[in-house]
Structure formats: C-alpha cells, structure tokens
C-alpha positions as CSV (number, residue, x, y, z in Angstrom):
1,X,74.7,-11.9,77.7
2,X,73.8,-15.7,77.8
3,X,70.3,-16.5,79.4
4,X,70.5,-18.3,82.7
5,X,68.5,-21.6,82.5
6,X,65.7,-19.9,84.5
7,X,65.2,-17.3,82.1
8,X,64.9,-19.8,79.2
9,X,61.3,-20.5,78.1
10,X,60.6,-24.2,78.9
11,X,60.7,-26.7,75.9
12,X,57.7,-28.9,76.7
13,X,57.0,-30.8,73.5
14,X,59.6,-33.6,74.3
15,X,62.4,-35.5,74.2
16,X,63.7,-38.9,73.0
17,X,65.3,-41.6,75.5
18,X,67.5,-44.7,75.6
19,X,63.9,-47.0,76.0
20,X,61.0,-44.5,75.4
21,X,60.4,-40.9,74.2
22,X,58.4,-38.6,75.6
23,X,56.0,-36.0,73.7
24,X,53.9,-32.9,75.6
25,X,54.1,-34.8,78.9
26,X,53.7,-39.0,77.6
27,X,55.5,-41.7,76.7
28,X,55.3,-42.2,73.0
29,X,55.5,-46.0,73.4
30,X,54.8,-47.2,76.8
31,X,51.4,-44.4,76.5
32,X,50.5,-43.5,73.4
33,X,50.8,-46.6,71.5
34,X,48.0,-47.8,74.3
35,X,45.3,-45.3,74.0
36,X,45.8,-43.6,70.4
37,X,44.1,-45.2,67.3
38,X,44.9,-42.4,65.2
39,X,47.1,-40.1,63.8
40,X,44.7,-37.2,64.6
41,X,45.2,-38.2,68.4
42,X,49.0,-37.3,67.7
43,X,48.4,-33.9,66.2
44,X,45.5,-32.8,68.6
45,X,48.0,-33.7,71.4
46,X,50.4,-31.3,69.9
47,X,47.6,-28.5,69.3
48,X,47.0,-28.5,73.0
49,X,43.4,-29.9,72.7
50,X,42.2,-32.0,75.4
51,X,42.2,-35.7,74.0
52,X,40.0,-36.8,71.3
53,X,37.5,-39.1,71.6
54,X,35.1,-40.8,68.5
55,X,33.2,-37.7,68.2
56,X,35.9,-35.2,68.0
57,X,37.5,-37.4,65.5
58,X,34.3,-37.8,63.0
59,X,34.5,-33.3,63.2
60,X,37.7,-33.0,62.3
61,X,37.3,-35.6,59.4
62,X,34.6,-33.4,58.2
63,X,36.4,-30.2,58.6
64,X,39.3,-32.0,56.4
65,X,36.6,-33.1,53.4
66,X,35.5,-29.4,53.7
67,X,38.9,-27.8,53.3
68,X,39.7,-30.4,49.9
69,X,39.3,-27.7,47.5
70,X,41.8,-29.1,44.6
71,X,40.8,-26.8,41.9
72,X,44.4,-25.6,40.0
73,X,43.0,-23.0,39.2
74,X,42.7,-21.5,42.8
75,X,46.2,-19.0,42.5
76,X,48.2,-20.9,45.7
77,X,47.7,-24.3,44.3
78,X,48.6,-22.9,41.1
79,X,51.6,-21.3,42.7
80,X,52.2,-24.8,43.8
81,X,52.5,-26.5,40.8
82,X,55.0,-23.6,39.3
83,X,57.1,-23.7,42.4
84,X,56.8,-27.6,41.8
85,X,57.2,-28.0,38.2
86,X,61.3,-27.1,38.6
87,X,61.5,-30.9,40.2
88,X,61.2,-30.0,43.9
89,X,58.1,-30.8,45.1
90,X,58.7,-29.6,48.6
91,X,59.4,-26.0,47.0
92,X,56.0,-26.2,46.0
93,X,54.5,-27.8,48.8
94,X,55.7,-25.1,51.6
95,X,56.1,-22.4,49.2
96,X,52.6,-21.7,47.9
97,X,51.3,-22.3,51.7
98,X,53.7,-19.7,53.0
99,X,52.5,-17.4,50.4
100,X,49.0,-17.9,51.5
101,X,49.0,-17.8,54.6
102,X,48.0,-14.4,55.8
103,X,44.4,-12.9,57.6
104,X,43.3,-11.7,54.3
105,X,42.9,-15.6,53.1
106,X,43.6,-18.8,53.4
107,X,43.8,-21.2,56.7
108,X,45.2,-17.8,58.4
109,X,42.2,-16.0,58.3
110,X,41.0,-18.8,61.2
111,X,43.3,-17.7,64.1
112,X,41.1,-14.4,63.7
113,X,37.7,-16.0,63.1
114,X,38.6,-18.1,66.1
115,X,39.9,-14.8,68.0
116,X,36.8,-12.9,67.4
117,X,34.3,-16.2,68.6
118,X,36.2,-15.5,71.7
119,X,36.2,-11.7,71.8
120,X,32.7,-11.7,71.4
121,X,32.1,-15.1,74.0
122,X,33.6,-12.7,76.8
123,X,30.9,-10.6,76.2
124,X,27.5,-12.0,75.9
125,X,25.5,-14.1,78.4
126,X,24.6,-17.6,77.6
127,X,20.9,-16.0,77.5
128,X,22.1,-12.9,75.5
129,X,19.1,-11.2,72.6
130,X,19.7,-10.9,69.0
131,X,19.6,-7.1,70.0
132,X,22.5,-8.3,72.1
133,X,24.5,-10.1,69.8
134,X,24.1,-7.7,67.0
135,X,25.3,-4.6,69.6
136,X,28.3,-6.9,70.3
137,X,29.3,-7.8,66.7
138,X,28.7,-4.2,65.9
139,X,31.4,-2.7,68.4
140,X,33.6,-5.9,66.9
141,X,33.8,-4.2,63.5
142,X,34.0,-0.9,64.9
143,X,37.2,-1.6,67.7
144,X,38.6,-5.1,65.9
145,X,37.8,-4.9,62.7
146,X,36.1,-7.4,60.6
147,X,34.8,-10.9,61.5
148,X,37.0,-12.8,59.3
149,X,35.3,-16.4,57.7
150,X,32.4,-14.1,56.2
151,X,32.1,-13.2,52.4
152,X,31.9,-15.8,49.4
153,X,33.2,-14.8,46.1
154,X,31.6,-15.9,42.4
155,X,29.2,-17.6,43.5
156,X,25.9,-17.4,45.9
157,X,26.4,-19.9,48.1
158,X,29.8,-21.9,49.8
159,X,29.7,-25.7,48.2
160,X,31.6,-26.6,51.4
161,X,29.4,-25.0,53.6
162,X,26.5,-26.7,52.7
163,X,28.0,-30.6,52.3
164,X,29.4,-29.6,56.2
165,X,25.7,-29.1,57.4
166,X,25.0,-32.0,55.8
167,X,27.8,-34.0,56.8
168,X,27.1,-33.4,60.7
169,X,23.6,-33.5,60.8
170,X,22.7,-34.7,64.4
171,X,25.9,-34.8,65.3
172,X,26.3,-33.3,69.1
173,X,28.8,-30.7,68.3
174,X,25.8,-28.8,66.8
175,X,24.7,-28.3,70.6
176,X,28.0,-26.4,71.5
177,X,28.3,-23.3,73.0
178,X,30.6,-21.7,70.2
179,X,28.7,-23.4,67.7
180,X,25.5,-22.3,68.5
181,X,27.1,-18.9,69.2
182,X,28.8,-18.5,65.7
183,X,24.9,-19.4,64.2
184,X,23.9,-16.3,66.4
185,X,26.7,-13.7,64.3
186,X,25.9,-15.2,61.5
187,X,22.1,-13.6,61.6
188,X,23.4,-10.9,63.0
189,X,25.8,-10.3,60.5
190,X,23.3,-11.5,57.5
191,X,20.8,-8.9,59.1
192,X,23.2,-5.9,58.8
193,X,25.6,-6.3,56.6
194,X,24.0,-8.5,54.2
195,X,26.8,-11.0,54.3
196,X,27.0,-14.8,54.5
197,X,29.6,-16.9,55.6
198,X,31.9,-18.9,54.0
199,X,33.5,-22.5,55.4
200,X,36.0,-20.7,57.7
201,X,33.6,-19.1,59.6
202,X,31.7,-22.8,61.0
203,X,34.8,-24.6,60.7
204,X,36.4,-22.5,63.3
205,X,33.6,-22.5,65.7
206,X,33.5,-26.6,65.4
207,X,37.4,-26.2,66.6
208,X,37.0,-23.8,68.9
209,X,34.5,-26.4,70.5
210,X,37.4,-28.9,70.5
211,X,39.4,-27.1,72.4
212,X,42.1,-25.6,69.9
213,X,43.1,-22.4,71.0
214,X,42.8,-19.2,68.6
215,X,46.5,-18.7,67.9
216,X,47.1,-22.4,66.9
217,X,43.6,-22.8,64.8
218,X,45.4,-21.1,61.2
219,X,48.0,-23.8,61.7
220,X,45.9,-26.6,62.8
221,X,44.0,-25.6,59.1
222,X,47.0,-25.2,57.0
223,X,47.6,-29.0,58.2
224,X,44.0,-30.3,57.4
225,X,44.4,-28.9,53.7
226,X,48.2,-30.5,53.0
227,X,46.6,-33.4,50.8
228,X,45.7,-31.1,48.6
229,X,48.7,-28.6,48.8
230,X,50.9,-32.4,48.2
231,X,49.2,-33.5,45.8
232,X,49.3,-30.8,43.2
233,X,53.2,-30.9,44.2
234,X,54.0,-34.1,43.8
235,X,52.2,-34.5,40.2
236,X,53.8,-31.5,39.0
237,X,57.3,-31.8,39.6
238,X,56.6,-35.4,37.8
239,X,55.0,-33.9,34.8
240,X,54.5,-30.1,34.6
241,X,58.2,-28.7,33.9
242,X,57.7,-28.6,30.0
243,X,54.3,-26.5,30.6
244,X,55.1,-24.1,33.4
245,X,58.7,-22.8,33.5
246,X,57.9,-21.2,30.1
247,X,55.1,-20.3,28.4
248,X,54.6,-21.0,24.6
249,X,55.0,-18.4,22.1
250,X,51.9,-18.9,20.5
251,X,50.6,-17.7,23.7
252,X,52.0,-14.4,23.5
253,X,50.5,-11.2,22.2
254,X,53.6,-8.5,22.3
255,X,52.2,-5.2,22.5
256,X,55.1,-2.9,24.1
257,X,56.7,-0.4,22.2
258,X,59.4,-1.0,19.9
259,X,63.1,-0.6,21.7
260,X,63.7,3.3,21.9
261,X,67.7,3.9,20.7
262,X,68.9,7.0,22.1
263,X,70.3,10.5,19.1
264,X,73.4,9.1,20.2
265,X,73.3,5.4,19.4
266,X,71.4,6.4,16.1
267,X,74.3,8.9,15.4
268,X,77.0,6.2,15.9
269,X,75.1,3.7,13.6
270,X,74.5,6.3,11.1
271,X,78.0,7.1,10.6
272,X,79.0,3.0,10.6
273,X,76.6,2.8,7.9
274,X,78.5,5.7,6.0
275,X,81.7,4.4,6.3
C-alpha cells in the first residue's frame, strides 16, 4: 500500500528554487550568505544546533585539532590507505570510517557518551554531592552499561586531552552545566573504578553544551576527523598500490604444513610413475 502524504515523515532539510534555495527553514542566498562567516555555521545548522556564535566556533575548532590523530599506524587509517591504495580514494575514505564506526570505538562511541551526560543530567540536582553523583553513575553501569569516552590504552595519560585543557583555558564553555557535570563523573568514576578519561569523554560534554543532540553527536565527530580520514586517502591511492595490495616475499615466514595428498592421489601417481 502507498503512504498517503500525511503519513509521510516530513523532509525538512530543503529544497532548491528558480531564484533561491532553501536549507532547514532559510534561504541559502538571500539568509545565509548574510549572517554565516563560516562553513561550521552550515553544518551546525544541519546538526540542529542553535546558531553559532564566535565562541561556539573557537570549541569546535578545538574539538577538530583534538580529534587530528594521523598516526597510520592506528588500524582504520591503515584500513584507509589499503582500501585506497587500489586508486579509489573515496573507497578508502568512506570505507575505513564505516568500519569504525561502532560504540566500541571511534566517533560512535560519542552518541553514547553524549546519551549517558544526559541520562545522568535527568537525575541529579544542579546542587547534587559527590555521594550523589557517584550513586548515579553507579546505577548507570549497572542498568546502561558503561560510560563510554573513559579508558586510555598504551599510555598513562590522553595527549589530546591534555593540549584540549590547554587549548580552552578561560574559555566560558568551562562554566557549562554539562561541562562541569562531566568533571563531576569523571571523579566519580576515577574514585571507583580507577579509570580516566580519554578525549571523547570532554569532547562530548563541550557539544552537548552546544546544543548537538546525542544521536547526531557520533556523526557530527566522524565529520570533525575527515581531514585526516582524506588525507591518508588521497596520498595513498597516489602512491601506496606497489606497497599495499601485496606484501613482499621477503616478508613472509611460511610455516603451514606441507599440502597433505590423499592414499588415493598418492596411489594414482605411483602407478604414473610405474608406467
């Protein structure tokens, strides 16, 4: 049965026109072009974040210099580069990202850290105790799950992490309810499960903030890291096919068994020798 045009969800994002288009509710030309000045005005407008002003722009630069983490040996950028290194560099630009992107890791894993700010928001008072906090990130692990953002592998302290603190010291987004709020969890969390936070965790609450909604906030990431995610692709699908699509022999040690031939195939040959 066809959907009536009632039952239809509404497409809001927009439209193009003989003089004009129009995208989420403005006229790209007669509206925009007056009161943007960037290209993050564009894609905040099509997170659903209230407009940005100076401020919010100078966070999310800060959030993008955070997430730059170009290392090719990191497995989805090196997926990148093999993807790439056939000549398509938008196989390895979408693919490695795709493969990535899940609440385990990578910019996934901040729809939930932005989910749980909000879970545990609902449940504390502006005023609430550390006793408070710790009872409400306790039932989080027990009835959610995990706090994702928290955990930071080979190495004692997040890099990224620390240049962000350093990076927005003074600025006013450090006097924000999530903000201060995810500062709270992380004692909390430090206290009982000895565990620290890694860039995700901060990064989130700085968004959250902003006015990006949980379920957009993995997306909004995955588009603050695609610099990197390009860059790798481009440069290998210029240079990388003669060291990627196969590996040198030198570099193989062969240590499976022999080929097994079965009585009967030893039979056969045994009597094509004889004759």
């Amino acid at each position: 049965m066809t959907a009536t045009t009632s039952q239809r969800p509404l497409q809001r994002v927009g439209h193009i026109g003989d003089d004009d288009n129009r995208f989420c509710g403005a006229a790209v030309f007669a509206d925009l072009a007056e009161r943007f000045v960037s290209p993050l005005d564009l894609l905040g407008l099509g997170f659903g974040m209230p407009p940005l002003d100076d401020d919010a722009r100078e966070i999310i630069r800060c959030v993008s210099l955070c997430l730059t983490s170009p290392d090719a040996r990191v497995w989805p950028l090196k997926m990148t580069r093999l993807l790439s290194s056939y000549g398509n560099s938008m196989a390895g630009y979408f693919g490695a990202q795709l493969a990535s992107f899940s609440d385990r890791m990578g910019p996934g894993t901040a729809s939930y850290a932005a989910a749980s700010l909000r879970w545990l928001q609902a449940r504390l008072p502006t005023d609430a105790t550390a006793e408070q906090v710790t009872a409400a990130v306790a039932e989080h692990v027990a009835t959610r799950g995990r706090i994702a953002g928290f955990g930071v592998p080979f190495r004692r302290e997040d890099e990224r992490l620390l240049s962000l603190h350093r990076l927005l010291a003074g600025h006013p987004a450090l006097q924000r309810p999530f903000w201060r709020l995810h500062l709270r969890v992380v004692d909390a969390l430090r206290a009982s499960a000895k565990l620290d936070p890694n860039i995700v965790f901060p990064m989130t609450a700085l968004l959250t903030d902003l006015g990006l909604s949980a379920e957009r906030t993995g997306l909004f990431f995955s588009l603050l890291m695609n610099h990197t995610f390009a860059a790798h692709a481009m440069e290998a699908a210029e240079q990388d096919a003669a060291h990627l699509q196969t590996l040198p022999p030198a570099s193989l040690d062969d240590r499976s068994r022999a080929l097994r031939r079965s009585p009967r195939a030893v039979s056969a040959a045994t009597r094509s020798a004889q004759e």
